[in-house]
N, C-alpha and C positions, 0 to 999 in steps of 0.2 A: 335403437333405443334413444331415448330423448329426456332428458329432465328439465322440469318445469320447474321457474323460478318469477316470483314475483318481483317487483319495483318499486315499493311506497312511498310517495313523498312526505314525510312525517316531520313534524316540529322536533329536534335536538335543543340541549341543554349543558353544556359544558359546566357551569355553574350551581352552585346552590343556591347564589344570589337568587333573591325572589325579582329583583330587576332585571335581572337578565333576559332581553326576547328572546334570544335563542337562534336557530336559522334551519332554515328547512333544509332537508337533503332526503335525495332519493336512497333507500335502504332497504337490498336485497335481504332476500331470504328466500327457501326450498319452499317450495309451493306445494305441500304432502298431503297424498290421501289418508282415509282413515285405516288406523293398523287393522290388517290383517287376521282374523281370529285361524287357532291353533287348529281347528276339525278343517278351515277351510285349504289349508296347507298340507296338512297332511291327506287328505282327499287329493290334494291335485299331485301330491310327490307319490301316491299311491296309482295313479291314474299313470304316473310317465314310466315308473319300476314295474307294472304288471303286477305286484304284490296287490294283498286284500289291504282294505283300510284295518282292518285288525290287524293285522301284524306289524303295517306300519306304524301304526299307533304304539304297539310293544314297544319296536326298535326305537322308536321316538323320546318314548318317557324311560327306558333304558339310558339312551345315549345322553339324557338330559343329566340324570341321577350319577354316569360316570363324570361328566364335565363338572358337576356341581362339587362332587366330592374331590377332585385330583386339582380343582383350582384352586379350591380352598385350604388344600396343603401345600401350595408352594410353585404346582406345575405349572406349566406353560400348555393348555393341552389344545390338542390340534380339531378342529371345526371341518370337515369332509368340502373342500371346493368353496371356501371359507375365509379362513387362515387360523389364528391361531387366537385362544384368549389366555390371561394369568392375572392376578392378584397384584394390586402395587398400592403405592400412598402416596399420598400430597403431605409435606410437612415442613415446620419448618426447620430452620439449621442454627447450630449453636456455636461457639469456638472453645467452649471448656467440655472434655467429658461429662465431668459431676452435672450437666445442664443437663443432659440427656434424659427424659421423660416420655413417656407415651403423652404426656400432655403437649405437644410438639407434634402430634399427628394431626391436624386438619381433618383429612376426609381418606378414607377408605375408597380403592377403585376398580374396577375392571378394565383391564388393558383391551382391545380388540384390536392386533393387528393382522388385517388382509394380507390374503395372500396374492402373490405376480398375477396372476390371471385375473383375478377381482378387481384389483390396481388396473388394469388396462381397459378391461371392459368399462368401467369409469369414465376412466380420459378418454376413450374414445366415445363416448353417449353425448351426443348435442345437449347444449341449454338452451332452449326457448326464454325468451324474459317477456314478460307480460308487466309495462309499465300502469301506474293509478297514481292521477294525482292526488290531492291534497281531499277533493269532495267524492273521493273512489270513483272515477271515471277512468276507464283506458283510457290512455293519451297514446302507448306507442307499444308493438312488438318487433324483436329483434334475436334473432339465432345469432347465440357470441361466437366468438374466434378464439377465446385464453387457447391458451398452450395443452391444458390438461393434466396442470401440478397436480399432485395425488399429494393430501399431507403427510407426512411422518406423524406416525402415534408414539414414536420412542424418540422424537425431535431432541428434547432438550433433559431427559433423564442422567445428564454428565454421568453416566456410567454407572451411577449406584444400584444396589440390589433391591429387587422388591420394586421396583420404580419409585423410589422415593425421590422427590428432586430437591435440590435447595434454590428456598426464594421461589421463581416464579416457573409457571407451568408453562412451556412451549408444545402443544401439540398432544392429541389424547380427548381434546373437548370434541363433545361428538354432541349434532343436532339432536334436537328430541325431535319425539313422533308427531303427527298431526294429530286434533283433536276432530270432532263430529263438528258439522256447521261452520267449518269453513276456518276456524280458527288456529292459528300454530302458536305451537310453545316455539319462543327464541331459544337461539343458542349458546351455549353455555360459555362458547371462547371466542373470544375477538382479539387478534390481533395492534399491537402499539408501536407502531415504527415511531422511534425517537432519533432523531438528528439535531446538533449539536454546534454552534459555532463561537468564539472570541475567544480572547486567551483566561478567563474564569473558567471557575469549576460547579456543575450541578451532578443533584444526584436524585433519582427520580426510584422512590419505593410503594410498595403497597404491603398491610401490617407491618412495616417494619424491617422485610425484606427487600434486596434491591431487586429494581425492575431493568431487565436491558431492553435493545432494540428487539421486536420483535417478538415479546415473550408473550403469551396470551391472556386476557382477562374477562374475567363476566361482566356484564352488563352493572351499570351501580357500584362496581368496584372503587375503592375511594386510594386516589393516587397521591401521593404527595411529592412535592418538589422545593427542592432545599438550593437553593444559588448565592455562590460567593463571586460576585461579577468582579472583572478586571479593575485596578481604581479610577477612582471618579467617574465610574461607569455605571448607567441603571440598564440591569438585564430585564428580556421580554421573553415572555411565554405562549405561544399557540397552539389550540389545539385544533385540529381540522380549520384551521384558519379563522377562529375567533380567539379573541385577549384572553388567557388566564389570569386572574388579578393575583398581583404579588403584596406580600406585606412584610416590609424592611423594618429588621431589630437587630444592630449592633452589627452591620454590613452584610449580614444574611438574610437575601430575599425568600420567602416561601411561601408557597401555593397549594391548592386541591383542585382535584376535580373529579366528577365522578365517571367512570368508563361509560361512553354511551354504547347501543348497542349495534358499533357497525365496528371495521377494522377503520383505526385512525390513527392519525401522525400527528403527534407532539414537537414542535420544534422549538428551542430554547437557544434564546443568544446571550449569552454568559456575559456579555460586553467586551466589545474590542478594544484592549490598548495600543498606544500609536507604535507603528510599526509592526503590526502584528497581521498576519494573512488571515487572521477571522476563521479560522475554521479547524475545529478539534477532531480529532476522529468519533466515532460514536461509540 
């Protein structure tokens, strides 16, 4: 088995600045056909089980109607060679009870976590990459080598119930389907490695909740970054190695930017004071 993945060299935009060029970079994404309809699946799972298409078809909208009902009260319930789906939230987090609101709930979810043998079958399937420059030309193909990390979909849920996470959502963002004509929906989660050096302090959020290294974001997501650099120090900000512009008011620099739509590293230097080894933990 082999998945196909494209390579595009497309114009990014770290800025809102209307000045800003920008800078190109190559930007994967799953290269997907178009979904599947429901008669064509159950035809071919009726074809491998020896059963008629009629009865698979029972068992089918059967099995659909208990998952719908058992997820939506609470279960975890189990997918046959699958793994398992359940209900959870994205929302955010408060530090006084009396705050507590369903207005705090963001978005409503479905968890899908695979099961051990899906997970492997995965990491083991080649990626093909199929590079396009800038005027859609192949430029180059290449079968990768990655390791074949499988993500966590319960990555960063700190343990709470229902999958509620506080602040930012690590893991759980799931590709969408292709469209007809060759077009894909992006994906919903991209990763932000943030690294950190001088003896200041930053603090890097999105709505208002803190972002750590790591945690995943959509596309457009609007970041923000708050710096009290070391003294007499001016701290810098990169994202994927172009300048965040900073704007200093009463020795705190702060910044935006919007998530572009690839996994990127923010690196912030707080400003070094003398005698200081320049680098904080993250």
């Amino acid at each position: 088995m082999a998945l196909k993945v494209k390579a595009v060299d497309r114009l990014l935009k770290f800025t809102k600045n209307e000045n800003d060029p920008g800078v190109y970079r190559y930007v994967m994404k799953p290269e997907l056909y178009i979904a599947l309809t429901q008669a064509k699946v159950i035809k071919e799972a009726a074809l491998r089980s020896g059963v008629s298409q009629g009865v698979m078809k029972a068992c089918w909208d059967a099995a659909g109607e208990v998952i719908k009902a058992w997820a939506t009260e609470g279960h975890a319930v189990p997918m046959p060679g699958l793994g398992s789906m359940r209900f959870g939230l994205r929302s955010k987090s408060v530090e006084k009870v009396e705050d507590v609101k369903t207005g705090l709930i963001k978005s409503r979810r479905i968890i899908f976590t695979p099961s051990v043998d899906l997970k492997d079958e995965l990491a083991n399937a080649s990626i093909q990459i199929t590079c396009y420059d800038r005027n859609g030309d192949v430029v180059k193909r290449v079968t990768s080598a990655d390791d074949g990390t499988i993500e966590d979909p319960e990555g960063d849920e700190n343990g709470n119930e229902n999958g509620t996470e506080n602040g930012t959502e690590n893991g759980g963002s799931q590709n969408q389907g292709g469209s007809q004509g060759g077009e894909q929906n992006q994906p919903t989660g991209f990763a932000l490695t943030i690294s950190t050096s001088g003896s200041g302090s930053a603090t890097i959020s999105h709505d208002g909740n803190a972002v750590s290294s790591g945690a995943e974001l959509s596309e457009d997501d609007e970041v923000e970054i708050s710096i009290t650099p070391a003294e007499d120090q001016v701290p810098t900000a990169t994202l994927n190695g172009s300048e965040v512009e900073l704007t200093e008011s009463g020795g705190v620099y702060t910044g935006n930017f919007a998530m572009p739509a690839q996994a990127s590293t923010l690196v912030i230097n707080t400003g070094t004071a003398e005698g200081d080894d320049g680098f904080d933990k993250d």
